[in-house]
C-alpha positions as CSV (number, residue, x, y, z in Angstrom):
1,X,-6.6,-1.3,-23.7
2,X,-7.9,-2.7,-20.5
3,X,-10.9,-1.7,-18.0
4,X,-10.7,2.2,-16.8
5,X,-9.2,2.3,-13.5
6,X,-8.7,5.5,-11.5
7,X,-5.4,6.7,-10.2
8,X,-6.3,6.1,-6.8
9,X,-6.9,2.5,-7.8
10,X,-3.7,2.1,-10.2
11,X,-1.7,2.8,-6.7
12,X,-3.8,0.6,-4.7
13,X,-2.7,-1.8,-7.1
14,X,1.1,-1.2,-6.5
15,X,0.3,-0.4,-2.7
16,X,-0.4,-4.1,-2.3
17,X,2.6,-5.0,-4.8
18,X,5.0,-3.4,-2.8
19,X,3.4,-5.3,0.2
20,X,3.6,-8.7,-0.9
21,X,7.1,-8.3,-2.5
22,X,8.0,-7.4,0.8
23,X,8.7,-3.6,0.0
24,X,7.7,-1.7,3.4
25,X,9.8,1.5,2.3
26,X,7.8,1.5,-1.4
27,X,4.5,0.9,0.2
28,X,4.9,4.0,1.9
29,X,5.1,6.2,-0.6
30,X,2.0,4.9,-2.1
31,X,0.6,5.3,1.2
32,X,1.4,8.7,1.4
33,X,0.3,9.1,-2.1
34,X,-3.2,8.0,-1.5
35,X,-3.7,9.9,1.3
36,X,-3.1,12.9,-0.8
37,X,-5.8,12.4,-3.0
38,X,-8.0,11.3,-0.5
39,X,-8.8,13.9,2.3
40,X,-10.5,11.1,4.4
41,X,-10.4,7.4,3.8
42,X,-14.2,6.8,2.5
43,X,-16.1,3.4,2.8
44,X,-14.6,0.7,-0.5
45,X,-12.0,4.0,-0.8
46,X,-8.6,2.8,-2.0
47,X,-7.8,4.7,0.9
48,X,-9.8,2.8,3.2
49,X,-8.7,-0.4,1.7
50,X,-4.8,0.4,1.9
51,X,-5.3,0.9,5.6
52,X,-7.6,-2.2,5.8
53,X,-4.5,-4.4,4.2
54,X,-2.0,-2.5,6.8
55,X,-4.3,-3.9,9.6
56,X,-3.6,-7.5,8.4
57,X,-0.1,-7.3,7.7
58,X,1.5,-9.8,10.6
59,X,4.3,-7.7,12.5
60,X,7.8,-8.2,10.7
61,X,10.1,-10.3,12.0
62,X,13.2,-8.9,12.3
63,X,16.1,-10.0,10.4
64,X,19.6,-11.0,11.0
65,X,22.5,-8.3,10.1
66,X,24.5,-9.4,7.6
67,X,28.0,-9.5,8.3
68,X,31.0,-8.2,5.3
């Protein structure tokens, strides 16, 4: 089996997932998941870290409606 990592790190992990396959409504649940194990958002946290990524994510264009 590979390296031990904690659960806050395993959703880290599929925090920034979800982000780069372009899954807003997924990363928020992970969101909300780490803040639950993590009262406060400590220094190198995967809290803190989640939160850093947030801060660099561009604004999202918004996208056409499709049309049936």
């Amino acid at each position: 089996m590979g390296a031990h990592r904690s659960l806050g790190q395993t959703i880290l992990a599929a925090f920034r997932q979800a982000v780069a396959e372009d899954r807003p409504d997924v990363a928020d649940h992970l969101l909300r998941a780490l803040e639950t194990l993590e009262a406060e958002p400590m220094p190198g946290s995967p809290l803190a870290e989640a939160y850093t990524a947030l801060a660099k994510i561009p604004r999202r264009r918004r996208r056409p409606r499709q049309t049936h």
